[in-house]
C-alpha positions in Angstrom: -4.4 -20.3 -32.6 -5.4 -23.4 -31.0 -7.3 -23.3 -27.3 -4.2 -23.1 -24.7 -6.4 -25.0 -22.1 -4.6 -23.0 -19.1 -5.4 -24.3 -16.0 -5.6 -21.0 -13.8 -5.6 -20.2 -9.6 -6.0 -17.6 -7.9 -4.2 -16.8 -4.5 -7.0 -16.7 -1.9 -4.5 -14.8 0.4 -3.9 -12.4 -2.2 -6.1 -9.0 -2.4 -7.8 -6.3 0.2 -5.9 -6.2 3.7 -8.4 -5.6 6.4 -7.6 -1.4 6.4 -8.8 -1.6 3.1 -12.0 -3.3 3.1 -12.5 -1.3 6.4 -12.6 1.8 3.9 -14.2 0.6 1.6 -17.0 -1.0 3.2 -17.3 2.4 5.8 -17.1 4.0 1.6 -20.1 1.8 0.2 -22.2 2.2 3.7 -22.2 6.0 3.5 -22.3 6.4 -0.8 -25.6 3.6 -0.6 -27.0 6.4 2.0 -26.0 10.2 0.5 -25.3 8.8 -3.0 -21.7 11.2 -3.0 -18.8 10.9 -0.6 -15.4 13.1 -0.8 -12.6 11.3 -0.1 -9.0 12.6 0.5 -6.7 11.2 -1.9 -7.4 7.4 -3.9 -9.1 5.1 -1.5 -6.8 3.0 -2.8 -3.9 2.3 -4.5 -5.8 0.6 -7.6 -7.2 2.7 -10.6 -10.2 -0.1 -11.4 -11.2 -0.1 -7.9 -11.3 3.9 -7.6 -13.2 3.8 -11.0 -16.0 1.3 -9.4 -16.8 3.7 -7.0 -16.2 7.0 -8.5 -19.2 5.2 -10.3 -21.1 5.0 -6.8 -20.4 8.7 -6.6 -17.0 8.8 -4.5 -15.3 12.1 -5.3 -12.0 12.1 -4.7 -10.4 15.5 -3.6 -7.0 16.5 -2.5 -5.3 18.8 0.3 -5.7 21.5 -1.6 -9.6 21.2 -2.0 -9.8 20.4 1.3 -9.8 23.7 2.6 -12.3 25.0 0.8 -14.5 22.6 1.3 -17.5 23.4 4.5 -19.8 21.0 5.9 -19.2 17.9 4.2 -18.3 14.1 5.1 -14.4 13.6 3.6 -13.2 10.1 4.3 -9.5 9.0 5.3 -8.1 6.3 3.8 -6.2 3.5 5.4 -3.1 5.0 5.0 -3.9 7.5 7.6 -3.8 11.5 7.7 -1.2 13.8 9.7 -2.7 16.3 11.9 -3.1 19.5 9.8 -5.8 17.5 7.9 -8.2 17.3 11.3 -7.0 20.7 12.0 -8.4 21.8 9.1 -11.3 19.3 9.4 -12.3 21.1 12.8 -11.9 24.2 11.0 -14.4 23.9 8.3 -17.0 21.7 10.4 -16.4 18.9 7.6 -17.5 15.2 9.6 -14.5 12.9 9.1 -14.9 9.4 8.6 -11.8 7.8 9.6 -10.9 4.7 8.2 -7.4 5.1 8.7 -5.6 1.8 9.5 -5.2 0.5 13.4 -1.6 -0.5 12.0 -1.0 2.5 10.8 -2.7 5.0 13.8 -0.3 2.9 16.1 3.0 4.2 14.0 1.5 7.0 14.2 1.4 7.4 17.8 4.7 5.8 18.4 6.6 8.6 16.2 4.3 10.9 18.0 6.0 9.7 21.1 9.6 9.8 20.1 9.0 13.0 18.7 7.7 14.1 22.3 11.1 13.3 24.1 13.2 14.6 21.3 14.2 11.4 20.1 16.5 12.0 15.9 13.5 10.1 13.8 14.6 8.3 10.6 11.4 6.7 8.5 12.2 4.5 6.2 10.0 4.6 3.0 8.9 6.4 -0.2 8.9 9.5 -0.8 5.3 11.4 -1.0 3.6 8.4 -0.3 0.3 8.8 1.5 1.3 7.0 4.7 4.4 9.0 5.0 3.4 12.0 4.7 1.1 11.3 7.9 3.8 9.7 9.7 5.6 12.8 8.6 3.4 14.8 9.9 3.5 13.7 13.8 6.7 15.0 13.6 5.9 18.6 12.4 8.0 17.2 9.2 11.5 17.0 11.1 12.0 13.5 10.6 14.2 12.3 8.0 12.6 10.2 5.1 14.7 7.7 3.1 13.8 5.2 0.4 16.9 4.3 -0.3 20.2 3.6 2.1 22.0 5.9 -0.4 20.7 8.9 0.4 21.9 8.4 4.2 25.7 8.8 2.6 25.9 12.0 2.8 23.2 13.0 4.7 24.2 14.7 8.3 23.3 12.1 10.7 22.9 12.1 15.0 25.1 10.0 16.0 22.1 8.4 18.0 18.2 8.0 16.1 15.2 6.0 16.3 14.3 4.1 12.7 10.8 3.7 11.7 9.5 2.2 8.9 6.3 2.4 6.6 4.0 -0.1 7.2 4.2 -2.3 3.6 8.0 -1.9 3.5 9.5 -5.2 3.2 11.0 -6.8 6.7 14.0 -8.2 5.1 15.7 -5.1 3.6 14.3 -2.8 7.4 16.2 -5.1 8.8 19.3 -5.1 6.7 19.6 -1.3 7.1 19.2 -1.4 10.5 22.3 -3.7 10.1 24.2 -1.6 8.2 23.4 1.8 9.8 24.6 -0.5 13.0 28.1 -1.0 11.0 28.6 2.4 10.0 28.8 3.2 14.2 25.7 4.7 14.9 23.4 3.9 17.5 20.1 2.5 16.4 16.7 2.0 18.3 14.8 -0.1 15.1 11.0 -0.4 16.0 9.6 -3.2 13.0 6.1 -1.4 12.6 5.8 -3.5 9.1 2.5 -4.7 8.8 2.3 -8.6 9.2 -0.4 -9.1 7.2 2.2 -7.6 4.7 4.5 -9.7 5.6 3.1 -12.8 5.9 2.7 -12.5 2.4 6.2 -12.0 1.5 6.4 -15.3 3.2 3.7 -16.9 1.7 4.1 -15.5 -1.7 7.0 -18.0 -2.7 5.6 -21.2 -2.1 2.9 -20.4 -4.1 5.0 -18.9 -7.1 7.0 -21.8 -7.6 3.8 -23.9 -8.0 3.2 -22.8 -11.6 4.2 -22.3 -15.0 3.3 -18.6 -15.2 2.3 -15.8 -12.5 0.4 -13.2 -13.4 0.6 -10.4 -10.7 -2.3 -8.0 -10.5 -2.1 -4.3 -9.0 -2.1 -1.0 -9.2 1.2 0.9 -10.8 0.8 3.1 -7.3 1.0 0.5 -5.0 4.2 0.5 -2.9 3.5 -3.0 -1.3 3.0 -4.2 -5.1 5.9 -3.5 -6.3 7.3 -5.3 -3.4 5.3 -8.6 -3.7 5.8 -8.8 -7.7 9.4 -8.6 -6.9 9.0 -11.1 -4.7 7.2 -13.3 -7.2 9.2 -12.7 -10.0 12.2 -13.7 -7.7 10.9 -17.2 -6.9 9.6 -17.6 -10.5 11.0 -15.5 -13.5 8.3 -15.9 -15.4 6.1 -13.6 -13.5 3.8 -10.7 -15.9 2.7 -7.4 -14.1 -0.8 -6.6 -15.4 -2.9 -3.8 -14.0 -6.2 -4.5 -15.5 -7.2 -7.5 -17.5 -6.6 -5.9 -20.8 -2.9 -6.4 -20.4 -2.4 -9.7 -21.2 -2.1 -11.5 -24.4 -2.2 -15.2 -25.3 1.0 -15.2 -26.6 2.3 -14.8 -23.0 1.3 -18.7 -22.2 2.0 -22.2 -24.0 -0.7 -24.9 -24.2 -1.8 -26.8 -20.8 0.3 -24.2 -18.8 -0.7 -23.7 -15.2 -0.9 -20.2 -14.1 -1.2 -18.4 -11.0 -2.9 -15.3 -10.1 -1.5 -13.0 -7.4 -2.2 -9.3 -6.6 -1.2 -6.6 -3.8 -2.9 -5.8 -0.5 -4.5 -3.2 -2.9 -5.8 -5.5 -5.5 -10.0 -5.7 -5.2 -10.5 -10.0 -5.6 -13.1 -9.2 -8.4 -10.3 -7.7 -11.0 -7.9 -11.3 -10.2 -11.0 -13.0 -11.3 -11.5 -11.0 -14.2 -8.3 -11.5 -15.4 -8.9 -15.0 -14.3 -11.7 -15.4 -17.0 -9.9 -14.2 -19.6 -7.2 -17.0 -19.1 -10.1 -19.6 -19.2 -11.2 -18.3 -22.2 -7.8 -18.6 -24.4 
């Protein structure tokens, strides 16, 4: 096979949000001092990345371990914590280093506060998820979680609820729920706590999609906010490839002189998009 001679970009506002390199670099500081740090649940949403510093000596623990673990540093992630965890924290004298997201602390507090005067809470976004199950948690897990408008059919609703939503949802479908929960005769208070930097992408995204040949859309299989962005590349440009790690793609995905564009999730560490970058260059 001749040299395809791709010409290949990467989207420079593609990669970490700020909550992630908070935790990461907070990660790095304390690893480059104690050489081990315990952190509850994947830093982040991307396998290569957690591998990198598993390397550093992150250990990554669950909920479970938690509470047996005494007199340790355990970090949050950005995606926050609900209460029990510091309860638990206090509990076993373990130091928490809190990286959770400003974004996210200030959902937090708001469902906090609707909790507080009884206000019906309905949280829009997936199920398990990290971030939820903090948000979750503010409300001593009373709130209603939905992923889906279908699983509001038959569901036994107030006939009055606040509607939250989790911070990497996409703006454009919160807001057509809203709408239809609004048509179905219920009475909605919608608070947008989407994350801008979130979606300013979705915004962004397109323009640069349509500008090449080829995308090729790096992220994590866990990320909730990369399955969101792909979609929204793949929309503006069919031929858009999901790829994980660099591995993943294959020379017979491109034709000679094509221009191709890299993209990744608020998840995505900038050194795997020029990885995969490289290997383009090289077919």
């Amino acid at each position: 096979m001749g040299e395809l001679n791709l010409k290949v970009t990467i989207d420079q506002d593609s990669g970490f949000c700020f909550g992630v390199v908070y935790a990461i670099d907070m990660a790095e500081e304390i690893l480059a001092e104690d050489g081990y740090l315990y952190c509850l649940g994947d830093i982040v949403h991307n396998d290569e990345e957690v591998t990198r510093l598993k390397k550093l000596g992150l250990r990554i623990i669950e909920h479970a371990e938690l509470a047996n673990l005494r007199d340790e540093k355990v970090l949050i992630r950005a995606h926050g914590e609900a209460p029990e965890t510091y309860k638990i924290a206090l509990a076993n004298n373990i130091t928490l280093i809190d990286a959770s997201c400003p974004v996210v602390l200030k959902l937090q507090n708001r469902i906090k506060t609707s909790y507080d005067v009884n206000e019906k809470i309905l949280i829009f976004g997936k199920h398990g998820h990290a971030e939820v199950i903090g948000l979750e948690g503010q409300t001593n897990g009373d709130a209603l979680v939905f992923q889906d408008i279908s699983e509001l059919d038959n569901a036994d609703l107030p006939g009055a609820f606040t509607l939250y939503t989790q911070t990497t949802k996409s703006m454009e479908k919160f807001y057509s729920i809203k709408e239809e929960l609004l048509s179905r005769g219920y009475e909605v208070k919608a608070n947008d706590t989407i994350c801008r930097q979130v979606s300013n992408r979705d915004k962004d995204l397109p323009a640069f999609a349509i500008r090449f040949n080829k995308i090729v859309f790096v992220s994590g299989k866990k990320s909730s906010n990369g399955k969101v962005l792909y979609e929204v590349c793949r929309k503006h440009n069919p031929d858009t490839y999901f790829v994980s790690a660099a591995n993943e793609i294959d020379p017979s995905m491109f034709a000679p002189g094509d221009t191709v564009g890299i993209a990744g999730a608020t998840s995505t560490p900038m050194w795997l998009m020029q990885q995969v970058k490289a290997v383009l260059e090289s077919y």
